[in-house]
N, CA and C atoms as an extended XYZ file, in Angstrom:
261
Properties=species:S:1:pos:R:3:atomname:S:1:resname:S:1:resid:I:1 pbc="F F F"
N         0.848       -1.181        0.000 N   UNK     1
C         0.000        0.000        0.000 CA  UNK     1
C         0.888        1.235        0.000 C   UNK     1
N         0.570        2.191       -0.664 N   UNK     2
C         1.225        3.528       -0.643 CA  UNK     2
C         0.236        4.668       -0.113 C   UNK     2
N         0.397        5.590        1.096 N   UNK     3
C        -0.001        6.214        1.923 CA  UNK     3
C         0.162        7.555        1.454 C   UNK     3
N        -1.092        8.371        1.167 N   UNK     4
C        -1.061        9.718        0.851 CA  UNK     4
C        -1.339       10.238        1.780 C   UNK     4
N        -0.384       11.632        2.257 N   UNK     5
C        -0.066       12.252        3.350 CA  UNK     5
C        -0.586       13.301        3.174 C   UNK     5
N        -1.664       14.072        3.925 N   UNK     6
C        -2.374       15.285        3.981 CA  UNK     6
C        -1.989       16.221        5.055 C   UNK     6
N        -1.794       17.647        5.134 N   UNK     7
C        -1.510       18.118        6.577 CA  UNK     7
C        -2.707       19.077        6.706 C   UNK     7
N        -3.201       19.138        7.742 N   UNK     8
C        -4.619       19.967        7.726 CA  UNK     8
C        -3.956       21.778        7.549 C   UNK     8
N        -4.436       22.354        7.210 N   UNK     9
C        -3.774       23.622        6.956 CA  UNK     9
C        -3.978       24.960        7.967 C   UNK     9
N        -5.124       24.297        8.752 N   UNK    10
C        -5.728       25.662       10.065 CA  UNK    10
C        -5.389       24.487       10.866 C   UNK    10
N        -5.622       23.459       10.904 N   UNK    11
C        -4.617       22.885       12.316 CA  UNK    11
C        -3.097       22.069       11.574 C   UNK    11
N        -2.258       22.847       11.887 N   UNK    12
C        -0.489       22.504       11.279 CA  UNK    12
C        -0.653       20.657       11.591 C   UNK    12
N        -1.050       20.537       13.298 N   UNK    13
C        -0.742       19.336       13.908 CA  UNK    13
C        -1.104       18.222       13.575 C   UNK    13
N        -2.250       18.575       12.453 N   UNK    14
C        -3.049       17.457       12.211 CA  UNK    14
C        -2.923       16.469       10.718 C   UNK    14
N        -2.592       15.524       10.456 N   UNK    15
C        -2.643       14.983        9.442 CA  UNK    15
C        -3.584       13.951        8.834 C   UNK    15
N        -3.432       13.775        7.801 N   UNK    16
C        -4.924       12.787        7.245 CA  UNK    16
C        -4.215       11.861        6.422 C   UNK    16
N        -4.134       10.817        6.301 N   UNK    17
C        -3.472        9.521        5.379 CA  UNK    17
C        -4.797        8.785        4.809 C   UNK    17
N        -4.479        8.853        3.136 N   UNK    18
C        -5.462        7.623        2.681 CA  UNK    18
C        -4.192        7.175        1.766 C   UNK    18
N        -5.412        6.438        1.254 N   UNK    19
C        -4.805        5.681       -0.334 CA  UNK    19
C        -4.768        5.974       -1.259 C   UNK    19
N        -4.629        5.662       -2.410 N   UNK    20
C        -5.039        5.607       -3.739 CA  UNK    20
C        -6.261        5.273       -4.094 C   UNK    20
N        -7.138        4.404       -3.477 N   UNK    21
C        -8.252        3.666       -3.867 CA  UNK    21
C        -9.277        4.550       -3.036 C   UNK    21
N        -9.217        5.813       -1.872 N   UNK    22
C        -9.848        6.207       -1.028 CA  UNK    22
C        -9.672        7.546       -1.444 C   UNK    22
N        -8.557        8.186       -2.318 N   UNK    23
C        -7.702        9.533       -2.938 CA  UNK    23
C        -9.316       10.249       -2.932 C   UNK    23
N       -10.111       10.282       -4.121 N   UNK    24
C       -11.117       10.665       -4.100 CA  UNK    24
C       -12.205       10.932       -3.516 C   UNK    24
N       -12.137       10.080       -2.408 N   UNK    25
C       -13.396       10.384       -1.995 CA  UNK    25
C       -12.917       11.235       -0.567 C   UNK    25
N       -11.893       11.543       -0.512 N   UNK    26
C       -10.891       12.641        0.685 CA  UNK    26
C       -12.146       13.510        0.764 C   UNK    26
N       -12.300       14.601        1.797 N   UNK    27
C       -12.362       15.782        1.604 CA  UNK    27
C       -11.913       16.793        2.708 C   UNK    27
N       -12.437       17.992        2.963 N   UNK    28
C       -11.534       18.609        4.006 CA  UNK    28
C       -12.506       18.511        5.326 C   UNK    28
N       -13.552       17.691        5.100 N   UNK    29
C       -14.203       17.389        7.039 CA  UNK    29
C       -13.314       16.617        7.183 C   UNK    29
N       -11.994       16.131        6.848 N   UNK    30
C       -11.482       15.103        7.771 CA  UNK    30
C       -11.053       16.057        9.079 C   UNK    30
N       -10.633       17.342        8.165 N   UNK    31
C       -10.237       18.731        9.120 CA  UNK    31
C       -11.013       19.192       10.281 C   UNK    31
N       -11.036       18.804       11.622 N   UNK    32
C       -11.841       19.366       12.677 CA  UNK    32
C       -12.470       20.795       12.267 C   UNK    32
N       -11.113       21.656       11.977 N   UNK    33
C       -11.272       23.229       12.259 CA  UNK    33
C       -11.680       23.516       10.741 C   UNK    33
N       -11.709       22.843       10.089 N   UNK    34
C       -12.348       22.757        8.507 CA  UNK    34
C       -10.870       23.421        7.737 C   UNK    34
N       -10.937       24.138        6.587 N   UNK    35
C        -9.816       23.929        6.058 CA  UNK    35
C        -9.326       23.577        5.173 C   UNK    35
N        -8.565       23.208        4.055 N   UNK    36
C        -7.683       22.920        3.370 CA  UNK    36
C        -7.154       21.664        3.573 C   UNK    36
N        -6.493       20.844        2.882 N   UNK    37
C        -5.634       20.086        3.114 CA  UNK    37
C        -4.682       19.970        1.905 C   UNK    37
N        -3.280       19.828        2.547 N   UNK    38
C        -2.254       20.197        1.567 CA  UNK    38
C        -1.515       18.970        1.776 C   UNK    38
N        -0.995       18.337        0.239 N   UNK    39
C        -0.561       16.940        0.275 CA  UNK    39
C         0.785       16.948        0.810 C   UNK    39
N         1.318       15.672        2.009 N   UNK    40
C         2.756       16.341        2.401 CA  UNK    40
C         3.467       15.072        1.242 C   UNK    40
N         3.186       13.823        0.854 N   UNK    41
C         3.742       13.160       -0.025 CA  UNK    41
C         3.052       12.024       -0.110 C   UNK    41
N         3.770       10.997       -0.854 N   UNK    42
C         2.846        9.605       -0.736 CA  UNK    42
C         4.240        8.712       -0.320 C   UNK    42
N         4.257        8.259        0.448 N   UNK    43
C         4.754        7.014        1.023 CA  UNK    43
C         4.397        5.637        1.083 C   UNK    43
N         5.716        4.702        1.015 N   UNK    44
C         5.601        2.897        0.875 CA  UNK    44
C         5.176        2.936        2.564 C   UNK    44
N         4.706        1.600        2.465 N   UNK    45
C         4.594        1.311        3.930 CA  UNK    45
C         6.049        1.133        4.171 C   UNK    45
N         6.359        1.393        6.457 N   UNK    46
C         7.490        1.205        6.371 CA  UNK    46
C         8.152       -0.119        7.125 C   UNK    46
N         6.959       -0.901        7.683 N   UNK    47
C         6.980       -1.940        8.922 CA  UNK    47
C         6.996       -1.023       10.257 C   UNK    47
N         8.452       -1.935       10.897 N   UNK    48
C         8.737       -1.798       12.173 CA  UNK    48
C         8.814        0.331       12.441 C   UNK    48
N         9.622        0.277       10.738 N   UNK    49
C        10.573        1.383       11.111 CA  UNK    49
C         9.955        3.153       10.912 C   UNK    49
N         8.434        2.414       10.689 N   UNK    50
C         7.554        3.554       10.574 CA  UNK    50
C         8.215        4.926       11.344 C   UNK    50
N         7.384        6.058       10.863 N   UNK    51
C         8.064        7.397       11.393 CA  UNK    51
C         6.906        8.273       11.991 C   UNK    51
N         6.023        8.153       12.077 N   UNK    52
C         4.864        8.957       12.389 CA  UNK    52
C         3.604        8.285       12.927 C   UNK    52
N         3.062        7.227       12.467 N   UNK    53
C         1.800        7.063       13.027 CA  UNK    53
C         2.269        5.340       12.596 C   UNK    53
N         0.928        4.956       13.028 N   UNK    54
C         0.707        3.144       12.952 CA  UNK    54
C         0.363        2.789       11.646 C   UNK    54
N         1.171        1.692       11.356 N   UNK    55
C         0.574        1.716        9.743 CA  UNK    55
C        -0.868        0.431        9.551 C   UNK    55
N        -0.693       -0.229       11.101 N   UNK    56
C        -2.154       -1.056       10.772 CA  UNK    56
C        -3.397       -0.455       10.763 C   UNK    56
N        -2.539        0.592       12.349 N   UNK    57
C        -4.125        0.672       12.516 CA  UNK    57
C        -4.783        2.310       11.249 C   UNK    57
N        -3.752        2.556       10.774 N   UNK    58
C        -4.156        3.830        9.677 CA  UNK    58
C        -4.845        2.844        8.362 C   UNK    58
N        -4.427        1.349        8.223 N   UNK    59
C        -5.205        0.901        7.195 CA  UNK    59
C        -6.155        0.525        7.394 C   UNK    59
N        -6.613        0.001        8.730 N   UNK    60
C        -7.817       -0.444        9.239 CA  UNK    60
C        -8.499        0.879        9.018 C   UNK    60
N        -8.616        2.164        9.541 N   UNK    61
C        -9.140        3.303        9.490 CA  UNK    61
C        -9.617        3.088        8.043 C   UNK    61
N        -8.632        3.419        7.303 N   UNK    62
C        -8.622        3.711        5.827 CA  UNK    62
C        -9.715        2.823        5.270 C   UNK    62
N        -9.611        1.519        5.510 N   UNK    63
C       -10.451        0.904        5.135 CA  UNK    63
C       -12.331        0.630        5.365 C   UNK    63
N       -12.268        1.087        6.659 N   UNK    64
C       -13.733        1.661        6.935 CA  UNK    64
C       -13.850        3.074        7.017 C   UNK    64
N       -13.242        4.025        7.255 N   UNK    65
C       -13.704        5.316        6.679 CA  UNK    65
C       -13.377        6.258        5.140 C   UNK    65
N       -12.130        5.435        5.073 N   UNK    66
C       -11.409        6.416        3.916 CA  UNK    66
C       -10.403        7.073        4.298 C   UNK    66
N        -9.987        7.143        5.672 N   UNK    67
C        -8.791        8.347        5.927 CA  UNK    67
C        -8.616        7.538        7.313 C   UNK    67
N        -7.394        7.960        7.707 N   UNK    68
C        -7.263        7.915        9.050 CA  UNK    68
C        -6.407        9.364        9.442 C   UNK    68
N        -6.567        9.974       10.632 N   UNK    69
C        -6.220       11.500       10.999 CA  UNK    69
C        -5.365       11.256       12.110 C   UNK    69
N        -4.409       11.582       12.646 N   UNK    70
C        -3.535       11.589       13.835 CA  UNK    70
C        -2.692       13.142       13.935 C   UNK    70
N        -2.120       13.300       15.216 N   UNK    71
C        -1.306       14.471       15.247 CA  UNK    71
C        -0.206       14.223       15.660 C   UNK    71
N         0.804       14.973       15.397 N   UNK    72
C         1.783       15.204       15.413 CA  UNK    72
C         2.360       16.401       15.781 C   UNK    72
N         2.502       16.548       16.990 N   UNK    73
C         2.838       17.670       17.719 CA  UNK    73
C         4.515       18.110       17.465 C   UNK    73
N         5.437       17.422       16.875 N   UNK    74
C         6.542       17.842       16.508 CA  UNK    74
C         7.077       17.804       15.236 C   UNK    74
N         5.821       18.676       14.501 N   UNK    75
C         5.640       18.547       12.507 CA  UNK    75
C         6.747       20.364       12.929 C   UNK    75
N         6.346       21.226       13.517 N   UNK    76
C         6.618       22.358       13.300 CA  UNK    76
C         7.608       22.855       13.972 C   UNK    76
N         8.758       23.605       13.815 N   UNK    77
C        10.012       24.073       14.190 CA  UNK    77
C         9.781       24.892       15.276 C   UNK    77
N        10.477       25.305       16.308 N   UNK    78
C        10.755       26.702       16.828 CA  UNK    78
C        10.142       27.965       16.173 C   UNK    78
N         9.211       28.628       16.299 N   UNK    79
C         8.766       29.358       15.810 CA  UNK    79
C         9.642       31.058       16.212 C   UNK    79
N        10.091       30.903       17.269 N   UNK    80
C        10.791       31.676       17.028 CA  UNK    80
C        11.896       31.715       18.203 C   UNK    80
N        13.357       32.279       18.106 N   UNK    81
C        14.475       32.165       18.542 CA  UNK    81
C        14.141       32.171       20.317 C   UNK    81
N        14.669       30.839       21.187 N   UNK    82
C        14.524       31.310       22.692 CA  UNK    82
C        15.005       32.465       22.994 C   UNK    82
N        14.946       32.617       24.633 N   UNK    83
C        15.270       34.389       24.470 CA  UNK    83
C        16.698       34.166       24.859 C   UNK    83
N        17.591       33.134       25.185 N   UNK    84
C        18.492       32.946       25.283 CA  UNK    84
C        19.729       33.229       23.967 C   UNK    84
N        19.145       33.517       22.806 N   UNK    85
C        19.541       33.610       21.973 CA  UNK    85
C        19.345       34.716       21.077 C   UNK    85
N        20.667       35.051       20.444 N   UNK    86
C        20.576       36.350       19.977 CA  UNK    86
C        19.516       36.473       18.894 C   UNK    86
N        18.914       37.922       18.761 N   UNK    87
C        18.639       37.447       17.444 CA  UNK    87
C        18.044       38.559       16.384 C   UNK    87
């Protein structure tokens, strides 16, 4: 399976994964805060060595809703310099 990666666009934290076979029928209520969704890539499954979310239980999702949504609270950088630092 290859995993299309959505990032909700009014919530940064939030992401949406389908398929290919589910691509279409996406839309942006997966988005709590409603919204946009902007594709972050499509990815192989990875097993063990996954990087972000579960890959069973995102196909199980996928497979009875069409999407599965999770967050990721460390998608976004330092927004801006500590005060420890010049700047």
């Amino acid at each position: 399976m290859k995993f299309m990666v959505y990032r909700c666009v009014e919530d940064p934290d939030l992401f949406v994964v389908t398929d290919d076979a589910h691509k279409q029928d996406l839309s942006e209520a997966a988005c709590p805060s409603g919204g946009k969704l902007k594709q972050v890539g499509k990815f192989d499954e990875m097993g063990k060595e996954r990087a972000a979310f579960n890959e069973m239980i995102a196909k199980d999702a996928i497979k009875t809703q069409g999407y599965y949504r999770f967050e990721a609270k460390t998608w976004d950088p330092v927004a801006q310099a500590p005060g420890t630092m010049p700047g």
